[in-house]
C-alpha positions in Angstrom: 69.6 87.1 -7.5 68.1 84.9 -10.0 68.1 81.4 -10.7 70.0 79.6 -14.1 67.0 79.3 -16.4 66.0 76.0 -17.8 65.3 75.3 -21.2 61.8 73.2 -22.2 63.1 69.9 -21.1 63.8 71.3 -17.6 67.2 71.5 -18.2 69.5 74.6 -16.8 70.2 76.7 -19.9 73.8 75.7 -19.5 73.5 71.8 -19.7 73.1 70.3 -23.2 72.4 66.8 -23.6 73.1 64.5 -26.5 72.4 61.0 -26.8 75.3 59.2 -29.1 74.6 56.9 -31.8 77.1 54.5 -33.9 80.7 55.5 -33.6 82.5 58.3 -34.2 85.0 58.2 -37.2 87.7 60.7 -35.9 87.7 58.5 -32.6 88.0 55.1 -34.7 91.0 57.2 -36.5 92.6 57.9 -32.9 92.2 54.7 -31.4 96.2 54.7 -31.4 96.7 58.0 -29.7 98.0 58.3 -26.2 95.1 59.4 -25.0 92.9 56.7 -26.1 95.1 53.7 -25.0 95.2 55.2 -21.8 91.5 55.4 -21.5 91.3 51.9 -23.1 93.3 50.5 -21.0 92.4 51.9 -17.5 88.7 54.1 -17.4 86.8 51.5 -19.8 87.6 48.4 -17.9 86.5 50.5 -15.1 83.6 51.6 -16.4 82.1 48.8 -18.2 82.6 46.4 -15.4 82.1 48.2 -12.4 80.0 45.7 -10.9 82.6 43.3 -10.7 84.3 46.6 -8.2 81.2 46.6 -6.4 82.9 44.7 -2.7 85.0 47.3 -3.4 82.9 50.2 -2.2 82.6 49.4 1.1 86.3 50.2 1.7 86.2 53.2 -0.3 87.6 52.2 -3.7 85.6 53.0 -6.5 85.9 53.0 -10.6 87.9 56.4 -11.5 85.1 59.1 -11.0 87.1 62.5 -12.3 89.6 63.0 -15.4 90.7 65.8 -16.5 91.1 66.5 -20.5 93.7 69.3 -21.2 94.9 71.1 -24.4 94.9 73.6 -27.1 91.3 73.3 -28.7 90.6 71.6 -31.9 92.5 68.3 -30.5 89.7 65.8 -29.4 88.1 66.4 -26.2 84.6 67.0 -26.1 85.2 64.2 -29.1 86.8 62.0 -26.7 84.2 62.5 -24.4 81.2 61.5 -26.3 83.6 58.8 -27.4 83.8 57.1 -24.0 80.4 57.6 -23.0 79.7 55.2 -26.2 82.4 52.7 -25.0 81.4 52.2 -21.1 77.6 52.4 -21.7 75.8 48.8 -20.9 74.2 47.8 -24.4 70.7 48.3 -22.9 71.4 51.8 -22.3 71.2 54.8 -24.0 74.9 56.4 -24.4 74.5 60.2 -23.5 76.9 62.9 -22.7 75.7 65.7 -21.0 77.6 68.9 -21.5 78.1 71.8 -18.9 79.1 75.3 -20.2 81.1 76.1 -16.9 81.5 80.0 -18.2 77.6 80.2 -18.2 77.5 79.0 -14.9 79.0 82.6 -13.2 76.5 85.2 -12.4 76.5 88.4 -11.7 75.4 89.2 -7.9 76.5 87.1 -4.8 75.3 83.9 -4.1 74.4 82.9 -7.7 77.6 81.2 -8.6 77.5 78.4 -5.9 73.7 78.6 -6.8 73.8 77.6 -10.5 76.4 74.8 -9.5 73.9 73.5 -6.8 71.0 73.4 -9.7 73.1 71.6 -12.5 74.1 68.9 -9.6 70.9 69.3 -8.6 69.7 68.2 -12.1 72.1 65.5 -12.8 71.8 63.6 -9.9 67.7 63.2 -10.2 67.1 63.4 -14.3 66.4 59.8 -15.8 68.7 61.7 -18.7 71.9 62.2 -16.9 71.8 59.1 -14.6 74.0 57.0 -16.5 75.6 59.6 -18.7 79.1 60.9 -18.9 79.3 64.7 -18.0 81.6 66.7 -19.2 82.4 70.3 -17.9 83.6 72.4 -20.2 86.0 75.3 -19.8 86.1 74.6 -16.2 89.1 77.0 -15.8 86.3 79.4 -15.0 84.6 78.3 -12.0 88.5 76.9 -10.8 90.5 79.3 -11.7 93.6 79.0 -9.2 92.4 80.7 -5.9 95.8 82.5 -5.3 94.8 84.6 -8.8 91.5 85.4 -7.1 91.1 88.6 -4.8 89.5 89.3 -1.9 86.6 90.9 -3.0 83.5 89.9 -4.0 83.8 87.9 -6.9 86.8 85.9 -5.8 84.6 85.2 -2.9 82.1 83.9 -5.2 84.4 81.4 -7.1 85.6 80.4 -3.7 82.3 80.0 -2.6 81.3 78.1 -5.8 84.2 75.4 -5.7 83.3 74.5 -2.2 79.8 73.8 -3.5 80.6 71.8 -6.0 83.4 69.4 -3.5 80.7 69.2 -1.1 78.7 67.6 -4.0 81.1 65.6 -5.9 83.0 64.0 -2.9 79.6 62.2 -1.9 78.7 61.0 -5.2 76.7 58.2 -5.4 75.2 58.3 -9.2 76.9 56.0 -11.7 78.7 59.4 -13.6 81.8 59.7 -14.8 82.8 63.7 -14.8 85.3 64.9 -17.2 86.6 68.1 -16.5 87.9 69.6 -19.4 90.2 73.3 -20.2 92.3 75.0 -22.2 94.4 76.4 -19.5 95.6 73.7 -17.0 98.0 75.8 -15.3 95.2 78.2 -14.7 93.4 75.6 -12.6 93.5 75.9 -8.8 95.9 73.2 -6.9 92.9 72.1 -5.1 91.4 70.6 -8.1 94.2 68.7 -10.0 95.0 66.8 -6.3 91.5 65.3 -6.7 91.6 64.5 -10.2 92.5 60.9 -10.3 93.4 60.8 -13.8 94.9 64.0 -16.0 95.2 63.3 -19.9 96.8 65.5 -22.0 95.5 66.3 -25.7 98.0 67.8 -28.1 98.1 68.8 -32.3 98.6 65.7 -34.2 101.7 64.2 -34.6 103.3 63.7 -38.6 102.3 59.7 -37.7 99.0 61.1 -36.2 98.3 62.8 -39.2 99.1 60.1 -41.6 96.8 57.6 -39.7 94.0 60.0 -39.9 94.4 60.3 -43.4 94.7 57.0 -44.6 91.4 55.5 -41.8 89.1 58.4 -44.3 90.6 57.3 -47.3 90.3 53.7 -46.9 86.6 54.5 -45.6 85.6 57.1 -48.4 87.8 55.1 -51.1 84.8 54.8 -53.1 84.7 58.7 -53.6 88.2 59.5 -54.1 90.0 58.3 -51.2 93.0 57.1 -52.8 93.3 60.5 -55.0 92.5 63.2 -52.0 94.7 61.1 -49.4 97.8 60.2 -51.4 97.9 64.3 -52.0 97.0 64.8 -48.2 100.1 62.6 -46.8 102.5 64.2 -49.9 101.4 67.6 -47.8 101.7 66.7 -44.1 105.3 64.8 -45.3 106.9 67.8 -47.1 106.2 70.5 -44.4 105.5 69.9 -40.8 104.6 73.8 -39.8 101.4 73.6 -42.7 98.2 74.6 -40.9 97.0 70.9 -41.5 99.1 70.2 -38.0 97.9 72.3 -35.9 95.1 70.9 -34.6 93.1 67.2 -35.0 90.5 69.5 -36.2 91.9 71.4 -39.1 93.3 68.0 -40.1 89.4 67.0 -40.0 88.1 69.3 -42.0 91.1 69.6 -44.7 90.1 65.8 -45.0 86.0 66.7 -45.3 87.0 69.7 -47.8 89.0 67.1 -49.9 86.2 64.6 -49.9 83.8 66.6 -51.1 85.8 69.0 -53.9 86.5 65.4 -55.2 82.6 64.3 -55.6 82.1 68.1 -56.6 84.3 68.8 -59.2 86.4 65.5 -60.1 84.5 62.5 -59.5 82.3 61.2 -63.0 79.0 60.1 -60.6 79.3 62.4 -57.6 76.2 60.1 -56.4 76.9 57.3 -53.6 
């Protein structure tokens, strides 16, 4: 058996850490969605004045310590994530969201499973990096795959075994981290799991109104390089057919917008400079 190795930092090879700076334009572009008013309007408050909860604690009630972030990829998660780490971080702070690939966390032989979960907890509860940071595990449908899907044999023994580790953790948390667990596959997730999450938030492919708000928050902001040109053409395209590709996800929408931007500069704009 053999440990989760650590990068040069110290850090478990699975854990990537990334400290946020300025705001994120695709989150200022979704401040409207669902998703974000609900965080708005619940986790922030929470988050960003938790010391005003602090009597609370004694009885038990604390700011909302687990959501879950569920959808088809490409729709803002990891996004939303790094997001609300910028939004409930005290100005003093650094905002930093450390990541968890979940899928690198299963091993190979018995025991090391439960044991990599131990040394990432391990690692976010006493790093000066990850005390105040959001962490987000990623594809977590992998360590909590529904135990009714698992078998009896080794390996479902191991998940098992791994899940208990990481309650045993979690439940007595006392760091200031919020944990976002985040899939693909929600209805993959063991029962357990989704009756401790205090807070499950759906991400889904843009709407035709999502879509047009995107659009028109880059072309106001890049109206000096052909905003008004790229996104009048973008909204004709989203308007005249719903099933284009540009729907399908908050991320093709992204990068049909980028791709605009810069053939514009490229190939149509007079001074391509800023």
């Amino acid at each position: 058996m053999t440990p989760l190795p650590t990068g040069r930092h110290g850090r478990p090879a699975a854990v990537r850490v990334e400290e946020l700076f300025g705001a994120s334009g695709l989150a200022s572009a979704l401040a409207t969605t669902p998703a974000h008013d609900q965080l708005s309007e619940q986790i922030v408050p929470e988050w960003s004045h938790r010391d005003r909860l602090a009597p609370l604690a004694k009885y038990g009630i604390n700011p909302t310590r687990q959501l879950l972030f569920y959808g088809p990829p490409g729709n803002g998660k990891t996004m939303t994530a790094k997001w609300l780490a910028r939004e409930i971080t005290a100005s003093a702070q650094t905002a930093r969201c450390v990541r968890i690939q979940c899928d690198q966390l299963v091993g190979h032989y018995m025991g090391d499973t439960a044991r990599n979960v131990t040394q990432v907890l391990d690692w976010v509860e006493s790093d000066p990096d990850a005390r105040n940071a959001v962490v987000l595990w990623d594809e977590v449908d992998t360590i909590f795959p529904s135990r009714k899907s698992l078998s009896s044999s080794a390996n479902g023994r191991e998940i098992t075994s791994a899940q208990a580790t990481y309650w045993q953790r979690v439940d007595n948390w006392t760091n200031p981290n919020l944990f976002i667990l985040a899939t693909n596959r929600r209805d993959d997730l063991d029962p357990a799991l989704l009756s401790r999450i205090e807070c499950q938030i759906e991400f889904t492919p843009p709407t035709l109104d999502d879509a047009i708000t995107v659009i028109d928050y880059w072309a106001e902001l890049l109206h000096a390089h052909g905003g008004d040109v790229w996104g009048k053409q973008l909204r004709l395209l989203v308007k005249s057919d719903p099933r284009d590709p540009i729907l399908s996800s908050f991320r093709e929408l992204t990068q049909q917008i980028h791709r605009a931007a810069r053939d514009h500069v490229l190939f149509f704009s007079d001074d391509p400079t800023p």
